[in-house]
PyMOL Python script that loads the backbone (N, CA, C, O; Angstrom):
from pymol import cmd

cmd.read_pdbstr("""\
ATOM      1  N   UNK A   1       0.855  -1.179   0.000  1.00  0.00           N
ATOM      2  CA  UNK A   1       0.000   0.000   0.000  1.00  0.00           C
ATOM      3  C   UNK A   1       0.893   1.230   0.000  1.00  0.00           C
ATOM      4  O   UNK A   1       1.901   1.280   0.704  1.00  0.00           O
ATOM      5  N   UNK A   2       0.457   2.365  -0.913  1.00  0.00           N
ATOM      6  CA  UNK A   2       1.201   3.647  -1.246  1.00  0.00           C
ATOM      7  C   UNK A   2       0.915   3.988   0.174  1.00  0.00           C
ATOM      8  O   UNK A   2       0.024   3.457   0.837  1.00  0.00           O
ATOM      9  N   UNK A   3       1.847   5.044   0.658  1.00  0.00           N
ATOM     10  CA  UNK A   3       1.546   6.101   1.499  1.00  0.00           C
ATOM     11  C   UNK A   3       0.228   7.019   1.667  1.00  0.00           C
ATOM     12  O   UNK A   3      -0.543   7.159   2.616  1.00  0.00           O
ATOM     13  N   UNK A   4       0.272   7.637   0.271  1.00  0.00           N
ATOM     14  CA  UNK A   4      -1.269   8.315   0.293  1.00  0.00           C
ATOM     15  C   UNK A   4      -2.435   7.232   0.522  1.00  0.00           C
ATOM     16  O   UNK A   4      -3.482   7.542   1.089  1.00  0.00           O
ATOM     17  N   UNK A   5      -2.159   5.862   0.008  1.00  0.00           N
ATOM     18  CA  UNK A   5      -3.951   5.114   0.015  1.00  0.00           C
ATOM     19  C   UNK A   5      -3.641   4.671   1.939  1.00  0.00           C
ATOM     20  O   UNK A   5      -4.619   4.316   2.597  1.00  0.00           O
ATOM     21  N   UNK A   6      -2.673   4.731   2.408  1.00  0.00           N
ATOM     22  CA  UNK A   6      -2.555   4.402   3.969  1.00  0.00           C
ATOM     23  C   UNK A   6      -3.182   6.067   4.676  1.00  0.00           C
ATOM     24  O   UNK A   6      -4.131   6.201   5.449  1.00  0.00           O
ATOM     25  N   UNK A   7      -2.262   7.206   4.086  1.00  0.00           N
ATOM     26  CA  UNK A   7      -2.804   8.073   4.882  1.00  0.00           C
ATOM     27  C   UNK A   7      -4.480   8.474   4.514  1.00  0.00           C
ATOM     28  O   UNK A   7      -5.258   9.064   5.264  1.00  0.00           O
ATOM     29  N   UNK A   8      -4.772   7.926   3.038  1.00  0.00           N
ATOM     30  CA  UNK A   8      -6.490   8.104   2.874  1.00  0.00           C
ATOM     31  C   UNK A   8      -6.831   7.113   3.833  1.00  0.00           C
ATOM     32  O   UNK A   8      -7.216   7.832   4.755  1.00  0.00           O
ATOM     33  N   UNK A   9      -6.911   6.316   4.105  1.00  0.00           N
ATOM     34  CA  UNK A   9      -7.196   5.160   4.740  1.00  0.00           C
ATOM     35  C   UNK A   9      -7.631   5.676   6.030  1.00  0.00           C
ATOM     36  O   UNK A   9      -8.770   5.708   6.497  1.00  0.00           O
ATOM     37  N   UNK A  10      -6.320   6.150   6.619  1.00  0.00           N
ATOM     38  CA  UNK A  10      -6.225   6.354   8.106  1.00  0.00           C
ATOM     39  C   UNK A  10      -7.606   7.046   8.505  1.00  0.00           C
ATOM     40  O   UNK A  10      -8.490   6.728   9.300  1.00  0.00           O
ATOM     41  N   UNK A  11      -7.390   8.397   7.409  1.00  0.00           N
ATOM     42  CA  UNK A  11      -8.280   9.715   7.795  1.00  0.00           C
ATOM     43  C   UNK A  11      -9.805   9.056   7.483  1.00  0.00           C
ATOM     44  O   UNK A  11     -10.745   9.292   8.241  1.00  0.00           O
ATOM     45  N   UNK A  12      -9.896   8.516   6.724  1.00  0.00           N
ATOM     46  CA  UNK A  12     -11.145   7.730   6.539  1.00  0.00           C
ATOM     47  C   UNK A  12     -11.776   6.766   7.910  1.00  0.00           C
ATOM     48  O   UNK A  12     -12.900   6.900   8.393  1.00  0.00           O
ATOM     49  N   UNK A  13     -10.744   5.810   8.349  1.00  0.00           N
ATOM     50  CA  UNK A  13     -11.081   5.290   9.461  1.00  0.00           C
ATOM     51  C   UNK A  13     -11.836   6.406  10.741  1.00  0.00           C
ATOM     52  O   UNK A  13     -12.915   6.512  11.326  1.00  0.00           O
ATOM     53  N   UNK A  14     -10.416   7.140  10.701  1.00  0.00           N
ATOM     54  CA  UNK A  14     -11.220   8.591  11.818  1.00  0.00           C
ATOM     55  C   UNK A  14     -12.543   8.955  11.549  1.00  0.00           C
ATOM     56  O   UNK A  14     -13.418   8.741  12.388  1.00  0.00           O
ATOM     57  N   UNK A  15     -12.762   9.428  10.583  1.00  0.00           N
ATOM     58  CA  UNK A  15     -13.971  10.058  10.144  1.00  0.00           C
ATOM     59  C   UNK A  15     -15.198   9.082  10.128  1.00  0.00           C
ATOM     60  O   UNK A  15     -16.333   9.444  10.438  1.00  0.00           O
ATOM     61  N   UNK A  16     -14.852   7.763   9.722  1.00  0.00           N
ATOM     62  CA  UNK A  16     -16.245   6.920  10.449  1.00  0.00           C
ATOM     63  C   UNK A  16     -15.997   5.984  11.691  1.00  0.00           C
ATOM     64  O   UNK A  16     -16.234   4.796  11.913  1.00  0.00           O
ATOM     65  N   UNK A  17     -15.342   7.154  12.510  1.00  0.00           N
ATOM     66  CA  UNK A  17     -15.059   6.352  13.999  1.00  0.00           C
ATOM     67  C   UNK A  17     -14.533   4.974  14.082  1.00  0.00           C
ATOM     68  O   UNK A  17     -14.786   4.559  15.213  1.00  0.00           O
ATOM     69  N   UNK A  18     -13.978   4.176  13.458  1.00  0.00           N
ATOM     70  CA  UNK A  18     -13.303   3.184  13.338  1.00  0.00           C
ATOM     71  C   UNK A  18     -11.995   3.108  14.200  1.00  0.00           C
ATOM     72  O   UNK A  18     -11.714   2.158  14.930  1.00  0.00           O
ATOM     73  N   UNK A  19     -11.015   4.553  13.969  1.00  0.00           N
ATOM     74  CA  UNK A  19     -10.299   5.123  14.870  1.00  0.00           C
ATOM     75  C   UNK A  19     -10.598   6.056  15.677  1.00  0.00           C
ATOM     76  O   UNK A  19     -11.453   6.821  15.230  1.00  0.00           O
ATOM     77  N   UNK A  20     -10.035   6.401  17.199  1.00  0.00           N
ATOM     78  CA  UNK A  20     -10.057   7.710  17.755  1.00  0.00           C
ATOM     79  C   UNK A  20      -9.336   9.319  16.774  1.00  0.00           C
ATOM     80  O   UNK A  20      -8.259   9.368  16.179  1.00  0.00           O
ATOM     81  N   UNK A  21      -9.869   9.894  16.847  1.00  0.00           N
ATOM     82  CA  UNK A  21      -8.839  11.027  16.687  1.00  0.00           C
ATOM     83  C   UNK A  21      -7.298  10.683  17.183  1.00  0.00           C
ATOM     84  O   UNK A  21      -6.427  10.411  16.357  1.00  0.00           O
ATOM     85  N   UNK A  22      -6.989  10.728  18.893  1.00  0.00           N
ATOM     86  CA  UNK A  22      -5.816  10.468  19.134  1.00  0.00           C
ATOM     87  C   UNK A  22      -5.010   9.595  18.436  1.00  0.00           C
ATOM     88  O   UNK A  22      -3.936  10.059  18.052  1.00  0.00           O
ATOM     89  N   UNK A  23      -5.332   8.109  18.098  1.00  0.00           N
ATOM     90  CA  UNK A  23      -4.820   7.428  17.145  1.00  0.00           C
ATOM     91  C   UNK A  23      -4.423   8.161  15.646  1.00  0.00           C
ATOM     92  O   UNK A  23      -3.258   8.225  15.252  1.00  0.00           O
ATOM     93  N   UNK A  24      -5.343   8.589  15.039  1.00  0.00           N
ATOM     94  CA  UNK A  24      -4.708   9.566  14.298  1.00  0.00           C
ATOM     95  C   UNK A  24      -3.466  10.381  14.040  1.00  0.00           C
ATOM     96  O   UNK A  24      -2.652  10.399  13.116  1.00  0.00           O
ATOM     97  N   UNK A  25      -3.590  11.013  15.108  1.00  0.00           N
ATOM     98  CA  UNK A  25      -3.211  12.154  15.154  1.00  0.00           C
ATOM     99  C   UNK A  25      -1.501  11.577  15.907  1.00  0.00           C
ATOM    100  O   UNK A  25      -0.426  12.107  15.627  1.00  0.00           O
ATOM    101  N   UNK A  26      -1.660  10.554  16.745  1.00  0.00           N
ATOM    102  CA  UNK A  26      -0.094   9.467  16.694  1.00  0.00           C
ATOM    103  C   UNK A  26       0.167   9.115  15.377  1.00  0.00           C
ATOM    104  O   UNK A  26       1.223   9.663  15.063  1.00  0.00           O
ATOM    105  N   UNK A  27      -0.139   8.674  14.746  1.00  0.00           N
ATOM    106  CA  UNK A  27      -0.242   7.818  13.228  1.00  0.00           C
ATOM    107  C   UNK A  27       0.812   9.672  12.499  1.00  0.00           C
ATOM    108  O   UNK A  27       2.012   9.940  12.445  1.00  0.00           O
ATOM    109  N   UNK A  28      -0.120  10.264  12.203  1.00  0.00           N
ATOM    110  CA  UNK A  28       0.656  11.530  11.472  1.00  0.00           C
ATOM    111  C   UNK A  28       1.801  11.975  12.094  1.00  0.00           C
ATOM    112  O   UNK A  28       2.750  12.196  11.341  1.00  0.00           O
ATOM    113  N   UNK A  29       1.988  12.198  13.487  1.00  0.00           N
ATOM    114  CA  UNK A  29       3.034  12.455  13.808  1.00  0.00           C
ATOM    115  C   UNK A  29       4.437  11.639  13.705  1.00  0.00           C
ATOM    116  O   UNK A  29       5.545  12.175  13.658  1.00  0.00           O
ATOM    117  N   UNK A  30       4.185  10.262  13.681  1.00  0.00           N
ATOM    118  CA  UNK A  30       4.792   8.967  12.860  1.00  0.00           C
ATOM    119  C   UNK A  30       5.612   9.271  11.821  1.00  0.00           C
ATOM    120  O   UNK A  30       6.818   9.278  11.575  1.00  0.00           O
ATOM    121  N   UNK A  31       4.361   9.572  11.177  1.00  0.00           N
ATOM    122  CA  UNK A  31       4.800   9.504   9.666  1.00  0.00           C
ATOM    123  C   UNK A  31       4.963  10.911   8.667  1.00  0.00           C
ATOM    124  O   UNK A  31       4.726  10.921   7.459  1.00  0.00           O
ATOM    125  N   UNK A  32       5.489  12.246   9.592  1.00  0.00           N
ATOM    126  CA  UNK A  32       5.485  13.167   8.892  1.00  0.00           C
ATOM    127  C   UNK A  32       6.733  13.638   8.011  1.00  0.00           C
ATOM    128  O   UNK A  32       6.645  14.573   7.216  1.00  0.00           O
ATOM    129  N   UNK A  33       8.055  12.811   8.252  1.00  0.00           N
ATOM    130  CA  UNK A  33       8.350  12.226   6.887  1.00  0.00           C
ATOM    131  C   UNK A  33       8.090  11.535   5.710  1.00  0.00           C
ATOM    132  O   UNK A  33       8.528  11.906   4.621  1.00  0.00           O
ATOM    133  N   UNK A  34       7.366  10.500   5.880  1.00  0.00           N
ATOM    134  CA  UNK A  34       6.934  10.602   4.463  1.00  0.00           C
ATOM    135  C   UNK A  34       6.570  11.441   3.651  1.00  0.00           C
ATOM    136  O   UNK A  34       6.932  11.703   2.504  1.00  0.00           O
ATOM    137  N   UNK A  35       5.304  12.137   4.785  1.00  0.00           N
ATOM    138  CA  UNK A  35       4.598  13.260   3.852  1.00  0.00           C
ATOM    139  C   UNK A  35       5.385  14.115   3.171  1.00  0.00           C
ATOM    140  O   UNK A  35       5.014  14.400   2.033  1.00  0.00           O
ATOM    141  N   UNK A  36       6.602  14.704   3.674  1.00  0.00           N
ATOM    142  CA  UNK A  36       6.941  15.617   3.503  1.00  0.00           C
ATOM    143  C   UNK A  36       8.035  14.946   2.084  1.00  0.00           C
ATOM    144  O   UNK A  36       8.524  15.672   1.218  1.00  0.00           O
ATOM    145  N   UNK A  37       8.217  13.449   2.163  1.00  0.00           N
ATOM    146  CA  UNK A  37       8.910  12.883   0.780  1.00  0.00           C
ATOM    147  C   UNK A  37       8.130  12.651  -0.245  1.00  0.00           C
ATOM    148  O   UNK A  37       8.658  12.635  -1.357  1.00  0.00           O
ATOM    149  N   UNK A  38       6.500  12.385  -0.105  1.00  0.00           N
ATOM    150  CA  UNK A  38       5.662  11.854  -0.552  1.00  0.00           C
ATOM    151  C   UNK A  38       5.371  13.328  -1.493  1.00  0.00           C
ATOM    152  O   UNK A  38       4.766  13.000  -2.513  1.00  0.00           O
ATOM    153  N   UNK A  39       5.649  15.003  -1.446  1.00  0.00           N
ATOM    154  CA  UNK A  39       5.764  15.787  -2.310  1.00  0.00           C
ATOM    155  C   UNK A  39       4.578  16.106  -2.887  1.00  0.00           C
ATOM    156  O   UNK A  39       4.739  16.850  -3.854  1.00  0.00           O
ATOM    157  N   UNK A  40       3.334  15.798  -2.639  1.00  0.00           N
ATOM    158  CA  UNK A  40       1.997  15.921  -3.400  1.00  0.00           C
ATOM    159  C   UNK A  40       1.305  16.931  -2.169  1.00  0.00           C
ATOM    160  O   UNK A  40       1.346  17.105  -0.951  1.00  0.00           O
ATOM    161  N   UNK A  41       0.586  17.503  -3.524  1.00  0.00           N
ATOM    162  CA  UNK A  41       0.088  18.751  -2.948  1.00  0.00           C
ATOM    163  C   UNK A  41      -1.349  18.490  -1.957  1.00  0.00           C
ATOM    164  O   UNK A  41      -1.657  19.174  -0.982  1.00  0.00           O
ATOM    165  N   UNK A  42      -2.230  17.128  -2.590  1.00  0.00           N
ATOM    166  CA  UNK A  42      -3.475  16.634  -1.971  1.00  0.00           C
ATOM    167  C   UNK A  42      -3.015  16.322  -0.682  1.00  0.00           C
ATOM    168  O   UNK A  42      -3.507  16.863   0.309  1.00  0.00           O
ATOM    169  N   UNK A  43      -1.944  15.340  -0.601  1.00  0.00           N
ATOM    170  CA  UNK A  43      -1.310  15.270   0.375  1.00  0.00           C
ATOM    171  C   UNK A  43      -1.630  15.997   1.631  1.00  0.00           C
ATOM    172  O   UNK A  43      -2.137  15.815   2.738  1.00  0.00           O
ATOM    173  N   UNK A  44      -1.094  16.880   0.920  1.00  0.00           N
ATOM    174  CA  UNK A  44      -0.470  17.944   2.233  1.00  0.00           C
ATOM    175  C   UNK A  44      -1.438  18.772   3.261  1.00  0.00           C
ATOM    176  O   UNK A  44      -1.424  19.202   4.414  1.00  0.00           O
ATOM    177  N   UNK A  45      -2.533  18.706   1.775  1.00  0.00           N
ATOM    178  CA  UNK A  45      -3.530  19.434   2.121  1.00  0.00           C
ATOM    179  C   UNK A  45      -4.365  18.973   2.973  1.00  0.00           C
ATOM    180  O   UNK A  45      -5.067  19.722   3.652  1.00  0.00           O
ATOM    181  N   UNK A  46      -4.398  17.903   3.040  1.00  0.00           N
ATOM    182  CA  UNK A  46      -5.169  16.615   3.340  1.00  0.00           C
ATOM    183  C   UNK A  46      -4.904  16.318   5.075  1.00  0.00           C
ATOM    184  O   UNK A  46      -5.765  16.144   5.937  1.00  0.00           O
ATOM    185  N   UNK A  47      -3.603  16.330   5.204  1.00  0.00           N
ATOM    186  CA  UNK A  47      -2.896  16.087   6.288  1.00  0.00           C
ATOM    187  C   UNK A  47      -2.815  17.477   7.038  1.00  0.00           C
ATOM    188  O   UNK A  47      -3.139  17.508   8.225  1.00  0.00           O
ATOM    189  N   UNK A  48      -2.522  18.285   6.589  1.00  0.00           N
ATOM    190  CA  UNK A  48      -2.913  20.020   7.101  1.00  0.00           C
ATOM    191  C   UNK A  48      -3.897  20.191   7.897  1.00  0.00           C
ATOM    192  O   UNK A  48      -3.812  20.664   9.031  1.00  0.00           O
ATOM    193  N   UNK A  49      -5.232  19.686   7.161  1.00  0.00           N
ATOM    194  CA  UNK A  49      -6.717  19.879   7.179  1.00  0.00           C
ATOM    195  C   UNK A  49      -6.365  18.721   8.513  1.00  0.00           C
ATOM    196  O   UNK A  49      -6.263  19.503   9.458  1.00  0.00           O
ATOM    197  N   UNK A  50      -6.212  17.804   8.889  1.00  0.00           N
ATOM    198  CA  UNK A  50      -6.351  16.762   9.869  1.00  0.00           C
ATOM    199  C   UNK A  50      -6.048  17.208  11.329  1.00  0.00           C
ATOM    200  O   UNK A  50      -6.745  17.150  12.342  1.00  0.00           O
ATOM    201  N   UNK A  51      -4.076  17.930  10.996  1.00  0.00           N
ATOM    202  CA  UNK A  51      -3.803  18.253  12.194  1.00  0.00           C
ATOM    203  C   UNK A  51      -4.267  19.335  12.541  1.00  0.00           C
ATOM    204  O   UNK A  51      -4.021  19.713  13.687  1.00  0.00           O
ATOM    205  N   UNK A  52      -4.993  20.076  11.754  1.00  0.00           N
ATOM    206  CA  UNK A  52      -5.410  21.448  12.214  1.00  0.00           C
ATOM    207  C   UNK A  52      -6.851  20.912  13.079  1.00  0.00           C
ATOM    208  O   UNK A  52      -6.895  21.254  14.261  1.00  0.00           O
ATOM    209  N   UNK A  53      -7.708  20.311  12.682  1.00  0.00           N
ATOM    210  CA  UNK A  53      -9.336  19.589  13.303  1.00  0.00           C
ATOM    211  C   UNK A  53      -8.593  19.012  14.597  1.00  0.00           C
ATOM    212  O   UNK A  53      -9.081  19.250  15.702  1.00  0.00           O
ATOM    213  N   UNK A  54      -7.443  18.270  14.482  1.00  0.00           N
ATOM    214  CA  UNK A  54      -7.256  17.437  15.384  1.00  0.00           C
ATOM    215  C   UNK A  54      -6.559  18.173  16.860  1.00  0.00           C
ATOM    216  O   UNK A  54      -6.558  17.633  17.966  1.00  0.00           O
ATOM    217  N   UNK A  55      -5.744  20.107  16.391  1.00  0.00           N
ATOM    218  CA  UNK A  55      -5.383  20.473  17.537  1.00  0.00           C
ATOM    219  C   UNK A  55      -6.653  21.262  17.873  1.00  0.00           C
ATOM    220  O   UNK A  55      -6.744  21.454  19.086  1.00  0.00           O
ATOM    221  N   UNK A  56      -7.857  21.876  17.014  1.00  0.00           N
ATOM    222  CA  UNK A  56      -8.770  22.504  17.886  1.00  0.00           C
ATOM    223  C   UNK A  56      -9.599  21.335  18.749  1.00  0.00           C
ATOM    224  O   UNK A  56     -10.521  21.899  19.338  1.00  0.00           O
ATOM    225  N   UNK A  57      -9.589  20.274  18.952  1.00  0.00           N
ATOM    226  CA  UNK A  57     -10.035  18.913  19.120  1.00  0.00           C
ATOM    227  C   UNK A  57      -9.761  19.318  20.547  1.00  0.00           C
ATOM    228  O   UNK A  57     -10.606  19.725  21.344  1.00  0.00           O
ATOM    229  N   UNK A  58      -8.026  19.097  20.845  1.00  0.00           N
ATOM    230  CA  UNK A  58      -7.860  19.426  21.315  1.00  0.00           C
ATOM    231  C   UNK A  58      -7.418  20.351  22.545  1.00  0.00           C
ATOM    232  O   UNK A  58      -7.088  20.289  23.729  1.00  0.00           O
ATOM    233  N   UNK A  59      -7.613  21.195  21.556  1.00  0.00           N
ATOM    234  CA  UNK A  59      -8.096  22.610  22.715  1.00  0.00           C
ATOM    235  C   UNK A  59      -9.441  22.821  23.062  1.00  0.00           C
ATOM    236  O   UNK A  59      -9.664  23.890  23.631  1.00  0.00           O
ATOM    237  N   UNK A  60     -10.392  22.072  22.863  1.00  0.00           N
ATOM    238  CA  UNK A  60     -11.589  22.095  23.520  1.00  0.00           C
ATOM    239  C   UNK A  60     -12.643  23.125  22.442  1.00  0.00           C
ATOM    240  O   UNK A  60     -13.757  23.590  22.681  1.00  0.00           O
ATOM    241  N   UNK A  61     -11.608  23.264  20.955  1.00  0.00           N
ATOM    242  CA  UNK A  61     -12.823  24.246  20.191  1.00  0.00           C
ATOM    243  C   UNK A  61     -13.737  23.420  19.170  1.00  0.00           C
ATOM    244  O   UNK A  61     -14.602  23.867  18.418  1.00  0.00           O
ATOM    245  N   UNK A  62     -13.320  22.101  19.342  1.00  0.00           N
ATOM    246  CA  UNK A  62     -13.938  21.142  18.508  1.00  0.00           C
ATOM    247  C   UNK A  62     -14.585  19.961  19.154  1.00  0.00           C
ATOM    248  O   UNK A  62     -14.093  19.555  20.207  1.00  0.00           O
ATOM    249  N   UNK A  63     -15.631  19.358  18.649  1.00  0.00           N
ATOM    250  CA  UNK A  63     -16.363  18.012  19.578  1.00  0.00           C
ATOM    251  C   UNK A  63     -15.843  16.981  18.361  1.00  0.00           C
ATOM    252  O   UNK A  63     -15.944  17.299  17.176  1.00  0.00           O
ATOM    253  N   UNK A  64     -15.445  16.087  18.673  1.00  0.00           N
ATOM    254  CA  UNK A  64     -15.002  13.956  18.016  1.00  0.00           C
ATOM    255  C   UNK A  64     -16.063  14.720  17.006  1.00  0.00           C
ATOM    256  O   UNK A  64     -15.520  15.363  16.108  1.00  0.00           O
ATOM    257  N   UNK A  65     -17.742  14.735  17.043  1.00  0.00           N
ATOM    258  CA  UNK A  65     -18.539  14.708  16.178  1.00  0.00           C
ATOM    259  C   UNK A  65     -17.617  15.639  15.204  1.00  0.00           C
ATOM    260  O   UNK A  65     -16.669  15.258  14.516  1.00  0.00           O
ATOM    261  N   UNK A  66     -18.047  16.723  15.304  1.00  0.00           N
ATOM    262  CA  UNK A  66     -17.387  17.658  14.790  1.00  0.00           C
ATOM    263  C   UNK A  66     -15.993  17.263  13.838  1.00  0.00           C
ATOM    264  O   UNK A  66     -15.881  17.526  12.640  1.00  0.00           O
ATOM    265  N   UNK A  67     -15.376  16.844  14.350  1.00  0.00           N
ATOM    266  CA  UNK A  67     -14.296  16.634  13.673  1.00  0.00           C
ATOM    267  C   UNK A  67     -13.962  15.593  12.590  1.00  0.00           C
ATOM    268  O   UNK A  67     -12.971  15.540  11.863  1.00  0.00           O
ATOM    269  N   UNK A  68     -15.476  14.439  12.688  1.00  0.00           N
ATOM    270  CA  UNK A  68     -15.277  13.551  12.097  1.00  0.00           C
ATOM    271  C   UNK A  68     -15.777  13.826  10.707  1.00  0.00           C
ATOM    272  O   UNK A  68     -15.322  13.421   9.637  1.00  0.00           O
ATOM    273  N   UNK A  69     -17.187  14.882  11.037  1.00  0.00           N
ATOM    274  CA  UNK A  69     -17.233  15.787   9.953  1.00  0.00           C
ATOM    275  C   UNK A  69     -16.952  16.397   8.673  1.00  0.00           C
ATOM    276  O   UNK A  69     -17.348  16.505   7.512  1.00  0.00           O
ATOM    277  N   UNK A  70     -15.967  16.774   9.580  1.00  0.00           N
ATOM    278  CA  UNK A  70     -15.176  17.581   8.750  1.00  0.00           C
ATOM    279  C   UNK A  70     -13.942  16.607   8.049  1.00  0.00           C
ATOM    280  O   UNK A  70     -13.762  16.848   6.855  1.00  0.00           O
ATOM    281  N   UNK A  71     -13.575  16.155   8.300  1.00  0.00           N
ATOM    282  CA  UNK A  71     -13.008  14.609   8.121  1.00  0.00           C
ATOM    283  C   UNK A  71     -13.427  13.942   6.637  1.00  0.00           C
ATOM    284  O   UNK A  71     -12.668  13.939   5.668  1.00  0.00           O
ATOM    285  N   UNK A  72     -14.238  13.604   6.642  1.00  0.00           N
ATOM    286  CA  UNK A  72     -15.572  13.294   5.671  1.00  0.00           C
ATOM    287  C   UNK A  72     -15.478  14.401   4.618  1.00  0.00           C
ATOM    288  O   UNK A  72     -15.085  13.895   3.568  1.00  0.00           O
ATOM    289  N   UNK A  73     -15.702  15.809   4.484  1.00  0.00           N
ATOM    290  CA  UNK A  73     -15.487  16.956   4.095  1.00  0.00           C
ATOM    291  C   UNK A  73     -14.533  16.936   2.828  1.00  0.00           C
ATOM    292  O   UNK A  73     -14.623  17.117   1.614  1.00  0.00           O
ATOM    293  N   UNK A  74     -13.506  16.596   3.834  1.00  0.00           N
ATOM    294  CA  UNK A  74     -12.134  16.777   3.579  1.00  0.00           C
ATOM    295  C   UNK A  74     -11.639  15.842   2.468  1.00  0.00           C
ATOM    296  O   UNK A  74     -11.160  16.253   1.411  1.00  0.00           O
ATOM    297  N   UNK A  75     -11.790  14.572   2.787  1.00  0.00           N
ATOM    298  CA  UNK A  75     -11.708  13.481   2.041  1.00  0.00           C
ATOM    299  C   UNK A  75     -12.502  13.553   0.784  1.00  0.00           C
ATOM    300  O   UNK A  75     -11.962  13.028  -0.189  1.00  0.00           O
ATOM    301  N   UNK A  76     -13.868  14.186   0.569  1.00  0.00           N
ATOM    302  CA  UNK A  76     -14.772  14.288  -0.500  1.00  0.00           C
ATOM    303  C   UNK A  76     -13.769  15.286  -1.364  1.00  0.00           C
ATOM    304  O   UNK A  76     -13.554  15.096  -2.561  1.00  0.00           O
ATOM    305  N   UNK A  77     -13.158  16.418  -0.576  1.00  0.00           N
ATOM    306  CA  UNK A  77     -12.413  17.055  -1.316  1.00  0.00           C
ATOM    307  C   UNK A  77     -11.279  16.717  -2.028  1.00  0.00           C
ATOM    308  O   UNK A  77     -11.163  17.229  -3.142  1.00  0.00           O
ATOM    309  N   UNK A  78     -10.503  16.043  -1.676  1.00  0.00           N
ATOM    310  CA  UNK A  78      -9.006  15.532  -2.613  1.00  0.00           C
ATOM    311  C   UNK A  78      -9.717  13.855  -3.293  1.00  0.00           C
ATOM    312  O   UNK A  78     -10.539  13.030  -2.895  1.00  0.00           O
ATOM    313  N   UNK A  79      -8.774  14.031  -4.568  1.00  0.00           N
ATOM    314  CA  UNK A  79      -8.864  12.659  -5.129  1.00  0.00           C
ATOM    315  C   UNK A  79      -8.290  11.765  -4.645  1.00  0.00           C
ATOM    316  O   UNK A  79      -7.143  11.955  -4.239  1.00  0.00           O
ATOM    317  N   UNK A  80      -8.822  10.655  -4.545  1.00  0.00           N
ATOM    318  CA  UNK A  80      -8.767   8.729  -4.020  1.00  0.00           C
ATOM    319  C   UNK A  80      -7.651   8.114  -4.714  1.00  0.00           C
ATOM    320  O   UNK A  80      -7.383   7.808  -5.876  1.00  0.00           O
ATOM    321  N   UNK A  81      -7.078   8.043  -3.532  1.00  0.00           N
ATOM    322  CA  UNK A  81      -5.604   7.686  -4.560  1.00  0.00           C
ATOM    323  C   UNK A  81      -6.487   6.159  -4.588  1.00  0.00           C
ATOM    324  O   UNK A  81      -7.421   5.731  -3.910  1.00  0.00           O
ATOM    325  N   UNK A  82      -5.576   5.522  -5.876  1.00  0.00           N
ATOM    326  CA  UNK A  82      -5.550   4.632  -6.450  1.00  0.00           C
ATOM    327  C   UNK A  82      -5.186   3.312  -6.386  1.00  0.00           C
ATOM    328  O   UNK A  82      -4.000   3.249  -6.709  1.00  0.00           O
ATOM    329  N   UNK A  83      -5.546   2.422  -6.174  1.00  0.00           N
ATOM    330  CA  UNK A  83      -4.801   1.117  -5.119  1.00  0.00           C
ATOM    331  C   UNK A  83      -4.040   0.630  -6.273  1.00  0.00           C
ATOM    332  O   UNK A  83      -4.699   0.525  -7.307  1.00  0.00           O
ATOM    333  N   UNK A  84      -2.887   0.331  -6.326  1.00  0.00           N
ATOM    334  CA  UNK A  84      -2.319  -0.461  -7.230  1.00  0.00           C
ATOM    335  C   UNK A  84      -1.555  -1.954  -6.888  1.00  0.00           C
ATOM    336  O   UNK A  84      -1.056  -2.615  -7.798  1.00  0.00           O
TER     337      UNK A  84
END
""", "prot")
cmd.dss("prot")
cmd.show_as("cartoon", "prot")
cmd.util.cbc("prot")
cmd.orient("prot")
């Protein structure tokens, strides 16, 4: 599995509660080399959009609902990487 269909994956799991946020949000911090080798702009955007939901999460300006939301949102927005 590519990087992007793992990090679609991940954010997908979050967003239909499959994962916690926190899991997440370990998972990206993991792996924010790749991203940053992985060079794609959906990417980035993608992963941007995550840790940003995931620190108002945690500052108390966001509810799990809320975030999974937007999650969902997010994902409708960038293209599905491609399983090969």
């Amino acid at each position: 599995m590519s990087f992007a269909e793992d990090l679609y994956k991940r954010i997908e799991a979050a967003a239909e509660g499959s994962i916690s946020p926190s899991v997440l949000h370990t998972w990206l911090d993991e792996h924010v080399g790749s991203l940053d080798e992985a060079a794609d702009d959906n990417l980035d955007e993608l992963a941007e959009r995550a840790w940003m939901l995931l620190a108002e999460l945690d500052n108390g300006h966001r509810t799990v609902a809320d975030v999974r939301a937007e999650l969902r949102a997010s994902l409708r927005r960038v293209v599905t990487p491609r399983v090969t």
